[in-house]
C-alpha positions as CSV (number, residue, x, y, z in Angstrom):
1,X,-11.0,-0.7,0.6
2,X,-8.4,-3.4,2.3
3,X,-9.3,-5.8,4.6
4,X,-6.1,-7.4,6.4
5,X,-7.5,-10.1,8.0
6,X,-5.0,-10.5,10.9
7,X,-6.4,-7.7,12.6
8,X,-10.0,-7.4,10.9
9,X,-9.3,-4.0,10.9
10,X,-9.3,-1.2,7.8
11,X,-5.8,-2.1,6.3
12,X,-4.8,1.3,4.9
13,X,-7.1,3.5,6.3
14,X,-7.0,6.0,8.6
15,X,-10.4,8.1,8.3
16,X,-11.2,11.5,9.6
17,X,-14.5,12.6,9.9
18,X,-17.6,11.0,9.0
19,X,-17.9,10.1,5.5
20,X,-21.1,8.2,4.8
21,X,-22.5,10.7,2.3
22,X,-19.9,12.3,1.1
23,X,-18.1,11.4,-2.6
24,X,-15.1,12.8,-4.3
25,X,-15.0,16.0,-6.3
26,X,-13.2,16.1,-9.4
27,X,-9.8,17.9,-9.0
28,X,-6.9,16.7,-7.5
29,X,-5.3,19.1,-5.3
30,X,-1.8,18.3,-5.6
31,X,0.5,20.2,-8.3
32,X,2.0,17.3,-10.7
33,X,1.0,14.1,-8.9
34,X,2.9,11.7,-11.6
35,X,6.0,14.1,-11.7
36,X,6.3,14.3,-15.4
37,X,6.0,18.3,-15.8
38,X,9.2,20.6,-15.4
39,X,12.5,20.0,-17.0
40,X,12.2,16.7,-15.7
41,X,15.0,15.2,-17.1
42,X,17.5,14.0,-13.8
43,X,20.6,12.4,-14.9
44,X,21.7,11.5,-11.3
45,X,19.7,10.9,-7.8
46,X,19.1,14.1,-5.4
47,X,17.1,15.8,-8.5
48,X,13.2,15.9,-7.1
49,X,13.4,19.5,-7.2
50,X,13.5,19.1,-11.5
51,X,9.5,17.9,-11.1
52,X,7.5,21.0,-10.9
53,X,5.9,21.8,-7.4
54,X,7.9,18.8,-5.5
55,X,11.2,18.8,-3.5
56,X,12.3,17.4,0.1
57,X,11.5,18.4,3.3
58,X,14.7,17.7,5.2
59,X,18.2,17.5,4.5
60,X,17.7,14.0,3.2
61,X,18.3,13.5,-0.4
62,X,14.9,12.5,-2.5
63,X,15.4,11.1,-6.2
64,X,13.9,11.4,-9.5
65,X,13.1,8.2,-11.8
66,X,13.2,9.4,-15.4
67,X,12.4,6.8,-18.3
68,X,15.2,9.0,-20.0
69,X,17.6,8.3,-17.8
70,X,20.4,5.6,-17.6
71,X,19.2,2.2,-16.2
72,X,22.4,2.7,-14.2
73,X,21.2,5.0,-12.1
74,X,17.6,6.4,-12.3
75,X,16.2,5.4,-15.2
76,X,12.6,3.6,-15.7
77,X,11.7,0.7,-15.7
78,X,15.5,-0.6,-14.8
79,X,17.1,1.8,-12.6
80,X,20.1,0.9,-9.5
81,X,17.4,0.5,-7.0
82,X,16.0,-2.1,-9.1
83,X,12.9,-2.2,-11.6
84,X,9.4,-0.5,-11.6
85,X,7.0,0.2,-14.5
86,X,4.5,3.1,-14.7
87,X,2.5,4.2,-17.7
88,X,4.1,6.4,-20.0
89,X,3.6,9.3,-19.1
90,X,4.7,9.2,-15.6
91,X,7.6,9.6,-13.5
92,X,8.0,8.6,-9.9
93,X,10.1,9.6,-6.9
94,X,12.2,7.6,-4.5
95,X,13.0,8.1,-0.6
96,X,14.8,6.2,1.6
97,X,12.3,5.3,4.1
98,X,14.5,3.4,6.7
99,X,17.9,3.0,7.1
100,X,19.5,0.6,9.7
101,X,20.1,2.9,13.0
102,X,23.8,1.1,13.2
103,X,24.7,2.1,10.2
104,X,23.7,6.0,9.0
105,X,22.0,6.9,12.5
106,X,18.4,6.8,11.5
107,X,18.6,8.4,7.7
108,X,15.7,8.7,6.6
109,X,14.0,10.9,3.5
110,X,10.9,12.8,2.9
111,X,8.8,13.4,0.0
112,X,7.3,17.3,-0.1
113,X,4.6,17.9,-2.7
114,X,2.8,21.7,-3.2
115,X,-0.9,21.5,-3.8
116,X,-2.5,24.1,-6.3
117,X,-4.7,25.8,-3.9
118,X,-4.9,25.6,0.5
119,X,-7.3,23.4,2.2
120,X,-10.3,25.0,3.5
121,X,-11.1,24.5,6.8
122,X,-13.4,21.5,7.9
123,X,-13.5,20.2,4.5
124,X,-13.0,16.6,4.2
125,X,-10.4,15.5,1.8
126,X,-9.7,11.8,0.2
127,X,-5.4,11.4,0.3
128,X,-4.0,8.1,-1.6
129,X,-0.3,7.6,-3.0
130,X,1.2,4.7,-4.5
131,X,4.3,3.4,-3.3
132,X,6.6,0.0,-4.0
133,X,9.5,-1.4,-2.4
134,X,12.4,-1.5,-4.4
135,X,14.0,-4.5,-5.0
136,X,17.6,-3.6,-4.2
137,X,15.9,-3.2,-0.5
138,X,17.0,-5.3,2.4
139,X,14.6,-3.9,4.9
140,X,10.4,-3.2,4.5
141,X,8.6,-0.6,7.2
142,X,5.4,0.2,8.4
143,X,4.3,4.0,9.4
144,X,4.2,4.9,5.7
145,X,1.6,7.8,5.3
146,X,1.2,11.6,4.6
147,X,1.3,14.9,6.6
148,X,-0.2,18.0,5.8
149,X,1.4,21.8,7.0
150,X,0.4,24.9,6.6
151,X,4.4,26.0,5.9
152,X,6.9,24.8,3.4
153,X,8.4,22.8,6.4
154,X,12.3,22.4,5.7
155,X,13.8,20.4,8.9
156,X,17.5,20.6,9.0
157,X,18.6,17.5,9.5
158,X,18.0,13.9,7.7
159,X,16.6,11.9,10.8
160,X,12.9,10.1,11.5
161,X,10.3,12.6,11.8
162,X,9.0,12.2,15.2
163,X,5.0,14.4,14.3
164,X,1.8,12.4,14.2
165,X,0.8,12.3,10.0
166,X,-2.4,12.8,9.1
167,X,-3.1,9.5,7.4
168,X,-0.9,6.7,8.0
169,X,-1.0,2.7,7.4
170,X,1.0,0.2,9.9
171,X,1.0,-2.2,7.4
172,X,4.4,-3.4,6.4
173,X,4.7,-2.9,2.4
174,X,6.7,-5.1,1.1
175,X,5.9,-5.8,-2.4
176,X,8.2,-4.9,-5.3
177,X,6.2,-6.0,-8.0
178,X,3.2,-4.1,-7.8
179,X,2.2,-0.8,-6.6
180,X,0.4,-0.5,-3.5
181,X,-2.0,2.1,-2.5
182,X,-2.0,3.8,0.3
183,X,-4.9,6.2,1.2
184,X,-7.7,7.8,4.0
185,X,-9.7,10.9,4.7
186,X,-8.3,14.1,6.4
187,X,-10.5,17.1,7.4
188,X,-8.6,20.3,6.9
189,X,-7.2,22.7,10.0
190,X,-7.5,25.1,7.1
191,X,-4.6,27.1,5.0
192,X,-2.9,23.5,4.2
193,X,-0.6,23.8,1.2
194,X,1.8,21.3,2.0
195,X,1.8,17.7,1.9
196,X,4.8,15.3,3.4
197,X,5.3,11.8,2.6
198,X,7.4,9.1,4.3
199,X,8.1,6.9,7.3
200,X,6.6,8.2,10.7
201,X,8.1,7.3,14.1
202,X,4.6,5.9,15.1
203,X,4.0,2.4,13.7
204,X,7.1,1.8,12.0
205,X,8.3,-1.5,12.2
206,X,11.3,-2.7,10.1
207,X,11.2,-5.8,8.5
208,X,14.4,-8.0,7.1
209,X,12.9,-8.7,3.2
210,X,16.1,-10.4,2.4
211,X,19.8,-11.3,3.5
212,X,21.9,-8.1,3.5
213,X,23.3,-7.1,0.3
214,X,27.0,-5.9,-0.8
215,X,25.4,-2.4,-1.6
216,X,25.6,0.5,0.7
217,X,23.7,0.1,4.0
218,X,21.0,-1.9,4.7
219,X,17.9,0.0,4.2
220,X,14.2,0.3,2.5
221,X,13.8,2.1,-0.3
222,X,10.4,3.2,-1.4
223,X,9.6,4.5,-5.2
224,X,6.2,6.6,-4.8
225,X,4.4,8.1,-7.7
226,X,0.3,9.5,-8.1
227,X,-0.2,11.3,-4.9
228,X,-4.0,12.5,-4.6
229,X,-5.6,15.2,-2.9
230,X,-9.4,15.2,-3.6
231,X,-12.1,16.7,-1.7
232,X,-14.9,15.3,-0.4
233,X,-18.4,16.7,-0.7
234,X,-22.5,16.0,-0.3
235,X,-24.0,14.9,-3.1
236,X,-26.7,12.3,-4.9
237,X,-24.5,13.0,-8.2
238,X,-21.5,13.2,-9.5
239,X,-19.9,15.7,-11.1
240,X,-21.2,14.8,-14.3
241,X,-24.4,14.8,-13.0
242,X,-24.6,10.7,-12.7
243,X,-27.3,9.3,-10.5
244,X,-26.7,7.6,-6.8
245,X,-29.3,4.9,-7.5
246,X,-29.0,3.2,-4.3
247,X,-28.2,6.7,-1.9
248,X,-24.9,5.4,-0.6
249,X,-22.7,8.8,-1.7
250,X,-21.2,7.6,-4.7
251,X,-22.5,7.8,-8.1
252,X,-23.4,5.0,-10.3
253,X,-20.5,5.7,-12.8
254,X,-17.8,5.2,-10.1
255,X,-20.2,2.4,-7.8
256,X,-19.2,-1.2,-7.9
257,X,-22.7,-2.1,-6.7
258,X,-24.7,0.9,-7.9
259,X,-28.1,-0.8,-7.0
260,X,-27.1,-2.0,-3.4
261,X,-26.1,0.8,-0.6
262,X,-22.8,0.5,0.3
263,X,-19.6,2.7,1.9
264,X,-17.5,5.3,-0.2
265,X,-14.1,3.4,1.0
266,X,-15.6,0.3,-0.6
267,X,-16.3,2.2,-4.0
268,X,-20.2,1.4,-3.2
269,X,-20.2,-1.6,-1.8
270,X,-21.7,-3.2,1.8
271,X,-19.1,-3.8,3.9
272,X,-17.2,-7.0,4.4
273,X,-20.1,-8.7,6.8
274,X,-18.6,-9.9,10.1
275,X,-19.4,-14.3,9.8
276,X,-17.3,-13.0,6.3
277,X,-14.0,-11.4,8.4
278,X,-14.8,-14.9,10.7
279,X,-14.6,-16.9,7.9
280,X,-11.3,-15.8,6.6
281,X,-9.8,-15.5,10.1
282,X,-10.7,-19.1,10.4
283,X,-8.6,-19.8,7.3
284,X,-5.1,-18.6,8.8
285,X,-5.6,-21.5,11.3
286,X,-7.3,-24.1,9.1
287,X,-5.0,-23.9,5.8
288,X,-2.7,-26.7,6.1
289,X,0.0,-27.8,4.1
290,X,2.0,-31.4,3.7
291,X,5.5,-30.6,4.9
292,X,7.8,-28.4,2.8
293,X,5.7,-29.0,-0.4
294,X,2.6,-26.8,-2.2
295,X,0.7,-29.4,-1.4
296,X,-2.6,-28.7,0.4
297,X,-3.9,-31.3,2.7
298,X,-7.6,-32.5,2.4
299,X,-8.9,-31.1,5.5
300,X,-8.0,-27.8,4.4
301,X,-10.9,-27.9,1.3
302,X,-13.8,-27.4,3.9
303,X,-12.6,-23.9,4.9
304,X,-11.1,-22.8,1.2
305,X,-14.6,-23.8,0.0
306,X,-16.2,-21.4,2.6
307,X,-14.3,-18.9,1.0
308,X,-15.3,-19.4,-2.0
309,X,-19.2,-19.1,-1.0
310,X,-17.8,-15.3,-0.2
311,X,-16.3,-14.6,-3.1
312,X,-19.0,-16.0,-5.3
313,X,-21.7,-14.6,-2.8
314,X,-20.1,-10.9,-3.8
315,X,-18.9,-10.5,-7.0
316,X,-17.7,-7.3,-6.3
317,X,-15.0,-8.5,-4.1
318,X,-11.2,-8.7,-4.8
319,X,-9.0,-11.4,-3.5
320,X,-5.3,-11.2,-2.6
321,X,-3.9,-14.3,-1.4
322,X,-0.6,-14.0,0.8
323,X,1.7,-16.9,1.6
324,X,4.1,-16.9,4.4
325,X,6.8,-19.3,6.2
326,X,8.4,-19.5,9.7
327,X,12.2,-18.9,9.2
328,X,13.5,-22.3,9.5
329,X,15.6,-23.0,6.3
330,X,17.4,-20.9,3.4
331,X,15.0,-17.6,2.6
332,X,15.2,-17.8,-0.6
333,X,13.6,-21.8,-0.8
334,X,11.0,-20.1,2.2
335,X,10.3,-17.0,-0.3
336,X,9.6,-20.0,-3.6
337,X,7.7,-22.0,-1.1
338,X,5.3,-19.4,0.3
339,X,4.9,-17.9,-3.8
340,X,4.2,-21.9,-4.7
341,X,1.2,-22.5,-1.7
342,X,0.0,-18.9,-2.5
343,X,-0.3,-19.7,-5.9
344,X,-2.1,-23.2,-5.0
345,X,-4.8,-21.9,-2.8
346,X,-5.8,-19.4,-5.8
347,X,-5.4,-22.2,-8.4
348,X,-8.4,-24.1,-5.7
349,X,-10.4,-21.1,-5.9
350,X,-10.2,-21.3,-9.5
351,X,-11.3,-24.8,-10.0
352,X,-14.5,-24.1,-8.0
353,X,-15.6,-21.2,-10.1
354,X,-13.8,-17.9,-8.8
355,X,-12.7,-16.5,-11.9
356,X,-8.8,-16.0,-12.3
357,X,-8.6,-11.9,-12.1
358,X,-11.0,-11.8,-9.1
359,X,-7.7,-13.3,-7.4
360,X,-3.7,-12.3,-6.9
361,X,-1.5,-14.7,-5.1
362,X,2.2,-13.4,-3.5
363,X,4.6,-14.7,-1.7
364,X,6.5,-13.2,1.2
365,X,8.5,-15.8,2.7
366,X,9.8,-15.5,6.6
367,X,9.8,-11.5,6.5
368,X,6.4,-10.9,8.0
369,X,5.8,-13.3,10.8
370,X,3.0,-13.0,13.1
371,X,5.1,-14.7,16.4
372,X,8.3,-15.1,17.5
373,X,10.2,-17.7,15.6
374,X,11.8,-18.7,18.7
375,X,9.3,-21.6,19.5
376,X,7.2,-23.9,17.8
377,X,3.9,-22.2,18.7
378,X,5.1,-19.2,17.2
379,X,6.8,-21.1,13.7
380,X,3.5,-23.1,13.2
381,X,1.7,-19.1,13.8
382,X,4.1,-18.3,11.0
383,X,3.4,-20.9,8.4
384,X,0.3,-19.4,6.9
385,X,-1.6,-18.0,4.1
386,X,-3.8,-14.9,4.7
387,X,-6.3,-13.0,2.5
388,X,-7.0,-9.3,2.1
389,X,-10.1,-8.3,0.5
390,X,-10.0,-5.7,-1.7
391,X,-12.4,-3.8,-4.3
C-alpha cells in the first residue's frame, strides 16, 4: 500500500471489485515476467521480441536490457539510457513513455506481455509491475498503468494510446534510483490473454526532471521488469495451508500484523487512520526550513515529533520522505538541496527512535511542484517535504 499524502488518496491503486476477503493465489499469470527466458541475448535496442512471450503492441520500438550486452547500448546495470540493477537472473524492458509532442509528434511505446492461460470471467486479479525512470530522461509522466485485451492488439502506428487501462497510477514516477511499483485489482471480462503496459492519455502529465540534454529528443524513458498477474480468491489459508489468525484475507505467512485485522492492499494491516493522513498533511504546511540551507527550524519539531508518535505507534509502517523546491535558482543546487532537507527530516526521526530502515529519504528538486511557480504563494506551496506511507 502507498499513501501520497497530497491527496490522501490510494497512491498506486486503482481497485476493481471488492477485495476484503480475498488473498492471492500462487501463480503468476504472465509468461516470463523478468524476461530472462528465450534466446535472450539483444545486442542492439528494438529486440523485446528475443524474451519469450513479450513484444510491442504498436509500431513503436520496445528494448531489451541484457546483462550480456555492451554498456554502450543495452547492457545491465550500465546501459545508454543510463544505469539500473536487477537481481541476477533478470532482465528488463524499456519503452519510451513520452516524447515531447514538438519534437517526434507524440511517440510513444508499449510493452505487450502474453499470459500462460485467459482470465476467467469475474475473477479478481492482483496486477503490479516495476518500473524506473532512466536517468538519460529529461521528462517524467503520470498515466503509467496496464491494459488487458482479449486480442494480440497490434496498432499501426507509434502514437499515445487514447483507451481507458485497467489499472493505472497518476502519480508522476520519477525516481531513477529505485524501482517503483506499480499495482491494483482488475476483475476479468473473461478470455483476457493480453496485457499492455505504458503511458495512457488519461492522467498523464509530463514533468521536466532536468535541463534538456544533447541526446536525441527530449523524452521519458521507462525501464520495466516483474510484471504480475495473480488471482485473487476466498480463503482463511494460504496456499500452503497457513492460518488467517486475525480473518482479514491474508495468511499469517504473508501478514504484516497477522494478529490485528487489516486490508489485503496493506499486506494485513489496518489502514492508515484518518487523525494519521491529518497529521502528515499538517506536515507539508508546518515543515520549515532556514533559507537555502538543511537546516530545520525549531518550530518545525512539534509536528516531526507527531509523526514520529505514528511511526512508533505502528511498527508496521514504512516511511518515504520526499523533499522538494520551488524553481528559483540553478536545478541542480534545488535537486542537492531538496536530497539534503529530505535527508534531515529522516536523520530527526532517527534521533527520536524511528529506526533507520523504517525510513527512505529522496530528493526531487523543482520537477514536481504542487502550484504555479509564477507567485510566491505558489513557490512557498512548492518548498516542501511530503511523506508516503508505505508497507
Amino acid at each position: 500500500m502507498c499513501l501520497r499524502i497530497k491527496s490522501l488518496n490510494g497512491c498506486l491503486w486503482i481497485s476493481v471489485g471488492i477485495l476484503s476477503v480475498l488473498s492471492l493465489s500462487a501463480q503468476n499469470l504472465v509468461k516470463n515476467p523478468e524476461m530472462e527466458e528465450g534466446p535472450v541475448f539483444a545486442s542492439d535496442f528494438n529486440k523485446i521480441s528475443l524474451a519469450e512471450g513479450w513484444s510491442s503492441a504498436t509500431k513503436g520500438t520496445v528494448d531489451l536490457f541484457s546483462r550480456h550486452a555492451s554498456k554502450k547500448k543495452n547492457g545491465i546495470p550500465v546501459n545508454r539510457q543510463g544505469k539500473q540493477t536487477i537481481s541476477d537472473s533478470a532482465n528488463y524492458a524499456g519503452i519510451i513513455a513520452y516524447s515531447d509532442p514538438k519534437e517526434k509528434k507524440g511517440y510513444c511505446e508499449y510493452l505487450r506481455g502474453e499470459l500462460v492461460s485467459v482470465l476467467e470471467k469475474g475473477k479478481t486479479y492482483h496486477v503490479s509491475f516495476k518500473v524506473s525512470l532512466s536517468e538519460k530522461s529529461t521528462r517524467a509522466v503520470g498515466g503509467l498503468g496496464a491494459v488487458f485485451s482479449v486480442a494480440q492488439m497490434k496498432e499501426k502506428h507509434a502514437s499515445i494510446l487514447k483507451i481507458l487501462p485497467n489499472i493505472q497510477t497518476s502519480d508522476i514516477i520519477s525516481d531513477t534510483k529505485n524501482w517503483t511499483e506499480i499495482a491494483g485489482e482488475y476483475t476479468a471480462m473473461g478470455g483476457e490473454k493480453w496485457i499492455i503496459l505504458g503511458a495512457f492519455s488519461s492522467n498523464m502529465n509530463a514533468v521536466n526532471v532536468k535541463k534538456d540534454l544533447k541526446y536525441k529528443e527530449n523524452r521519458a524513458y521507462y525501464y520495466i521488469t516483474d510484471v504480475r498477474v495473480e488471482e485473487l480468491k476466498e480463503s482463511g489459508t494460504d496456499k500452503k495451508g497457513s492460518s488467517d489468525s486475525d480473518k482479514d484475507g491474508v495468511a499469517d505467512n504473508d501478514d504484516k500484523c497477522p494478529t490485528v485485522a487489516g486490508v489485503i492492499l496493506n499486506k494485513g494491516c489496518p489502514e492508515v487512520k484518518e487523525e494519521e493522513k491529518e497529521i502528515f498533511q499538517q506536515a507539508l504546511q508546518d515543515i520549515q526550513f532556514e533559507t537555502g540551507i538543511d537546516v530545520i527550524k525549531p518550530t518545525s519539531f512539534e509536528i516531526l515529533d507527531k509523526v514520529v508518535e505514528v511511526m512508533i505507534s505502528n511498527p508496521a509502517y514504512l516511511l518515504k520522505i520526499e523533499g522538494h523546491t520551488d524553481n528559483v535558482g540553478d536545478d541542480e543546487k534545488n535537486l542537492s538541496l531538496s536530497q539534503k532537507r529530505a535527508d534531515a527530516v529522516k536523520k530527526y526521526l532517527e534521533t527520536k527512535g524511528v529506526a533507520t530502515e523504517r525510513t527512505l529519504a529522496q530528493g526531487f528538486g523543482e520537477t514536481v511542484p504542487l502550484a504555479d511557480n509564477t507567485t510566491e504563494a505558489g513557490k512557498a506551496n512548492n518548498r516542501r517535504v511530503e511523506f508516503k506511507v508505505e508497507f
